[in-house]
N, C-alpha and C positions, 0 to 999 in steps of 0.2 A: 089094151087099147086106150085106159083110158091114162094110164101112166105116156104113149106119146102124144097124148092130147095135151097135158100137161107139160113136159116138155117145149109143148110148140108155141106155147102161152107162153115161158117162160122166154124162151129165143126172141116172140115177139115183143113184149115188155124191153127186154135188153137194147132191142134191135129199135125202138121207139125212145128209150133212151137216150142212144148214142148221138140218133136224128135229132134230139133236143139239143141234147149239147153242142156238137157241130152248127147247129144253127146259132144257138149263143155265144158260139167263140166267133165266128162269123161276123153276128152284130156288131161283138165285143169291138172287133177289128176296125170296122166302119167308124163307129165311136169313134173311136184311137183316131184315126187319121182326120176324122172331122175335129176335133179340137184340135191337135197340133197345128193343121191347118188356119185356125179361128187364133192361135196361139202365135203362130210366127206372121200373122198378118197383125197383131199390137204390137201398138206404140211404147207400153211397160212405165205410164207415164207417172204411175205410184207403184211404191214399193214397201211392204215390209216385212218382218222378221218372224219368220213361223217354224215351230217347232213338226217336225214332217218325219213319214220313215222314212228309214235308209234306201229300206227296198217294198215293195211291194207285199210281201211276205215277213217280213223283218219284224221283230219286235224292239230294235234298235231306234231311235229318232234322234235327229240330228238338226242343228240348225241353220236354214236359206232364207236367201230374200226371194220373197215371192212378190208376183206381177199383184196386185188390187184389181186388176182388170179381171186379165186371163188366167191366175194360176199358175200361171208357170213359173219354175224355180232360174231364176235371174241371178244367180248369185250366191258367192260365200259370203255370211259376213265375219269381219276379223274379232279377235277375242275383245277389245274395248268394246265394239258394237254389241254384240252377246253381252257382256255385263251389264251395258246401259239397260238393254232389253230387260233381260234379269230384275234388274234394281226398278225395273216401272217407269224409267226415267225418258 
């Protein structure tokens, strides 16, 4: 008896888990769309040069122009621009 007692502890924890998660990717989601949102309504009226990942997971970083406002990635910049950056200049 008391090994499916345990068992049912065990299901529930999982099962309480899951419900976290799902709630989190959920938020996660709302986030996401409230910035892009807050993102495609700027102006982008500075810009500069930030070293960012590739991908979200990535341990790769690569270089864009980002908004000063909002964040978001506005652009490539060309290899002169990168050296300038580079050089501090």
């Amino acid at each position: 008896m008391l090994l499916r007692g345990a068992k049912e502890v065990a299901k529930f924890l999982f099962m309480a888990k899951f419900k976290k998660v799902s709630s989190l990717l959920e938020k996660k989601r709302i986030i996401s769309k409230e910035i892009e949102d807050l993102q495609n309504e700027c102006t982008h009226s500075g810009k500069s040069i930030k070293s960012i990942k590739e991908h979200e997971v990535s341990s790769t970083f690569i270089f864009r122009w980002i908004c000063n406002n909002c964040e978001k990635m506005i652009g490539i910049p060309n290899e002169q621009e990168i050296k300038k950056y580079l050089n501090g200049s």
